[in-house]
C-alpha positions in Angstrom: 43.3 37.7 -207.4 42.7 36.0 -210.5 38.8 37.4 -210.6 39.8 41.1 -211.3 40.0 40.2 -214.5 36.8 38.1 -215.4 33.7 39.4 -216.7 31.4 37.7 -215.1 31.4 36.7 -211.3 30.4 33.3 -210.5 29.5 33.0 -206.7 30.2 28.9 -206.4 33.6 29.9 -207.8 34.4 31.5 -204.7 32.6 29.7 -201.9 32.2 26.0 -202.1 28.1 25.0 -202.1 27.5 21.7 -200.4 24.5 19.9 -202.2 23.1 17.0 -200.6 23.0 13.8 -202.8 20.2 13.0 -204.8 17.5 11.0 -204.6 16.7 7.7 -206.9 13.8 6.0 -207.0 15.1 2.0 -208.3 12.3 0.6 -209.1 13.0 -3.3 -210.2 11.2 -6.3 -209.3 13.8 -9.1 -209.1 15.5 -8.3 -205.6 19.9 -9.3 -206.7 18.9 -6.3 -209.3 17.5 -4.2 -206.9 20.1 -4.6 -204.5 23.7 -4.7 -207.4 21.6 -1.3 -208.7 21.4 0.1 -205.2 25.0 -0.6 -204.0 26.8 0.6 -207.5 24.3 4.1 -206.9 25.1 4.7 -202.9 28.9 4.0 -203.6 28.4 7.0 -206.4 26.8 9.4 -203.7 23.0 8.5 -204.5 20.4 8.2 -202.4 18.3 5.1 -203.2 14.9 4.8 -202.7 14.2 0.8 -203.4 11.1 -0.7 -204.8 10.2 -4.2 -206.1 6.5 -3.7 -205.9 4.4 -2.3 -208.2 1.8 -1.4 -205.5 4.1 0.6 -203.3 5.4 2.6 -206.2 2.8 5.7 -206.1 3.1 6.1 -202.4 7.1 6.0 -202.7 6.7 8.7 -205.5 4.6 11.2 -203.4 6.5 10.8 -200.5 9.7 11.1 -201.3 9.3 12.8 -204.1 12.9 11.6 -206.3 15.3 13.7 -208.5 15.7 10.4 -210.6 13.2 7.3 -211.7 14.6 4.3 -212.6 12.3 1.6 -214.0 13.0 -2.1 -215.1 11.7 -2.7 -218.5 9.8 -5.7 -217.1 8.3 -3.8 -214.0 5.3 -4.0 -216.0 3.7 -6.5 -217.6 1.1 -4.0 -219.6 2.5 -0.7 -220.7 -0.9 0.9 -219.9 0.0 0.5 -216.0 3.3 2.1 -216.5 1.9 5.0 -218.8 -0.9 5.7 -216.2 1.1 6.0 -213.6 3.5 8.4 -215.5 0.8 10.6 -216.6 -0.8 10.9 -213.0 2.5 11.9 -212.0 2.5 14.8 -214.5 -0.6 15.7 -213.4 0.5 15.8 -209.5 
């Protein structure tokens, strides 16, 4: 009864919208990180999408296509890999 007297109408105030979790791509190359990273983001209602190598990471990206990267800061050991692969994914 409360809504007669709002100005604006806000449909998700009035019928709850289930959203499916989203997706994160974790990419880290030392596997205990990989996994503490992937257990603290599925107990928070993320879906995790694991990686520790650098050559599965494009094909990962295209197919499931995450909400969320993640990167170690030592995933690569030349910045130019990491920078190509983040400008071929603007360009996709």
């Amino acid at each position: 009864m409360s809504y007669l007297y709002k100005e604006k109408l806000n449909l998700l105030d009035l019928v709850p919208v289930l959203k499916g979790p989203k997706t994160v791509l974790l990419a880290e190359p030392e596997e205990y990180l990989l996994a503490l990273y992937s257990g603290y983001l599925i107990n928070n209602n993320f879906l995790v999408k694991p990686c520790s190598q650098i050559r599965q990471l494009d094909g990962i990206i295209k197919k499931c296509s995450p909400d969320l990267l993640l990167f170690s800061v030592h995933f690569y050991e030349e910045i130019s890999r990491g920078l190509e692969l983040l400008l071929s994914l603007s360009r996709d």
